[in-house]
C-alpha positions in Angstrom: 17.5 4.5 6.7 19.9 5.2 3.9 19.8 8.5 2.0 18.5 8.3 -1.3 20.3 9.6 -4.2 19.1 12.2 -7.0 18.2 9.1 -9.4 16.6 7.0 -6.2 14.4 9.8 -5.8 13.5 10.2 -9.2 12.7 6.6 -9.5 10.7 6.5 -6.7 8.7 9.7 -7.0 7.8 8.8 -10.9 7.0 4.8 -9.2 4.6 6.6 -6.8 2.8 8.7 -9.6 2.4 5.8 -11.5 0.7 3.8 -8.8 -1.3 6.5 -7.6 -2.4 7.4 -11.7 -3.3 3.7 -11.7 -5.1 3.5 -8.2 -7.1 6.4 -9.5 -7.8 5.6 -13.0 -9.4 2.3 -11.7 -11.4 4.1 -9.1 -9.9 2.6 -6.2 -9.9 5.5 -4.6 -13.2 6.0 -3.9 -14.4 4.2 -0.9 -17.9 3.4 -2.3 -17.0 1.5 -5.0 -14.6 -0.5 -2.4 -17.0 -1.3 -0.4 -19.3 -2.4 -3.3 -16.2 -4.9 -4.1 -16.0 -5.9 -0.2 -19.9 -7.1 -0.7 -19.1 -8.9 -3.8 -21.4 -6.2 -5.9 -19.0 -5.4 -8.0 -16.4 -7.3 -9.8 -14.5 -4.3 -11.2 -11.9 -4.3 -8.3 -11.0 -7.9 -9.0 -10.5 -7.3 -12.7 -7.3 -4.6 -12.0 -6.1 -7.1 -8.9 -5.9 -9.5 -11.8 -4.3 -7.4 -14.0 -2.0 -6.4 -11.7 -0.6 -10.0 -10.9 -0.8 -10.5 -14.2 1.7 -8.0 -15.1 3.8 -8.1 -11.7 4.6 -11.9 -11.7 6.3 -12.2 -14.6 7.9 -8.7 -13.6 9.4 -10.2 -10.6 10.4 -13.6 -11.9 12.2 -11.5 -14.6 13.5 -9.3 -12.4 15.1 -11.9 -10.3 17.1 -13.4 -12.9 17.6 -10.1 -14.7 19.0 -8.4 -11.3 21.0 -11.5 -10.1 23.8 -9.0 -9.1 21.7 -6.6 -7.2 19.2 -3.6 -7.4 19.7 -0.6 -10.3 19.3 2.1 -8.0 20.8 0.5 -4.5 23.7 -1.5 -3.1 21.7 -5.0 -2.3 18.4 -5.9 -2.1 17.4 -6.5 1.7 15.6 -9.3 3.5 13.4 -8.7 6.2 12.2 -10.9 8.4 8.1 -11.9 8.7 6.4 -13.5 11.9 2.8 -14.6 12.0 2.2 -13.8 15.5 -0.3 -12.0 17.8 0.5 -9.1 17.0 0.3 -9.6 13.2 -2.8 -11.5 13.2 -4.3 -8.8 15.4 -2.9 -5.6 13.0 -4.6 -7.7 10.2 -8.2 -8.3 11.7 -7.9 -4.1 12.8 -6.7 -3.3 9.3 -9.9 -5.1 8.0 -12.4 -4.4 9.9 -11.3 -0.5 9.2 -11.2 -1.0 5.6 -14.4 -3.3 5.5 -16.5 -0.1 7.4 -15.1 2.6 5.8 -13.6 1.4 1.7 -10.4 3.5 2.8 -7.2 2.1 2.0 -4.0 4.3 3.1 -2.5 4.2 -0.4 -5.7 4.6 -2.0 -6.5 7.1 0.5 -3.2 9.2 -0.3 -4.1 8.9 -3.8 -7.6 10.4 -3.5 -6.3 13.9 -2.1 -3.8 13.9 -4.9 -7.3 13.7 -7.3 -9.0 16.2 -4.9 -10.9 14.1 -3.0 -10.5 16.1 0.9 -13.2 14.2 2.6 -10.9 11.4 2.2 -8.3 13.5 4.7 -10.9 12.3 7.6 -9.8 8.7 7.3 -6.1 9.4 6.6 -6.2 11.5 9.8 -8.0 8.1 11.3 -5.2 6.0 10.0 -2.4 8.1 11.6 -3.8 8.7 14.7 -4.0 4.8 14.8 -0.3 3.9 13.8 0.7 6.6 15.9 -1.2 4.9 18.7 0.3 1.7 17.3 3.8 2.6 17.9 3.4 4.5 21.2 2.2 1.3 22.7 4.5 -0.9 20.6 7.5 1.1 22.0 6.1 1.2 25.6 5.5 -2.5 25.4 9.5 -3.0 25.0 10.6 -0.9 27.3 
């Protein structure tokens, strides 16, 4: 991991209170009006997914063209590999099953201490005990 410059972090930290003013604004960050949206109660959730492709597509398509000759804040974009394996398929089905039974999100989660929301910190402390857990094994299972 590369050290981020002054301007990198500004970007980044003022990109992160955007998302997480956006997450929370639109109520994603609390977990039973998720799961309301998981049982196809309430609609809500699908109208900001909307709007965010909606305003993100033609950001990136932009961007592409725009940026031909690299990133504003870093050297050159890079490309990282994606398998659909067992391991991926099996991350996936965990990551869902968690979200469908609790409405927690990790971003969304993050978010909702930021708006005061500690009960939230029950399932963020879920969610890195279990990438923890994940990378313990991961590591032991290459060695």
């Amino acid at each position: 991991m590369t050290k981020m410059t002054p301007s990198q972090f500004i970007a980044v930290l003022l990109c992160g209170a955007l998302f997480g003013f956006g997450l929370a604004w639109s109520t994603m960050i609390r977990p039973e009006v998720v799961l309301s949206f998981l049982r196809f109660q309430d609609w809500g959730l699908m109208l900001v997914m909307g709007g965010a492709i909606a305003v993100t597509l033609p950001a990136y398509q932009w961007a592409c063209k725009a940026l031909a000759r690299g990133p504003l804040l870093g050297v050159e974009f890079e490309l990282r590999p994606s398998r659909l394996d067992r391991d991926t398929l099996l991350g996936a089905a965990l990551f869902g099953i968690g979200w469908g039974l609790s409405g927690v999100c990790p971003g969304p989660a993050i978010a909702a201490l930021g708006a005061g929301g500690w009960e939230i910190g029950v399932a963020l402390l879920g969610i890195l005990v279990g990438a923890g857990l994940q990378g313990l094994t991961a590591r032991t299972n290459k060695a």
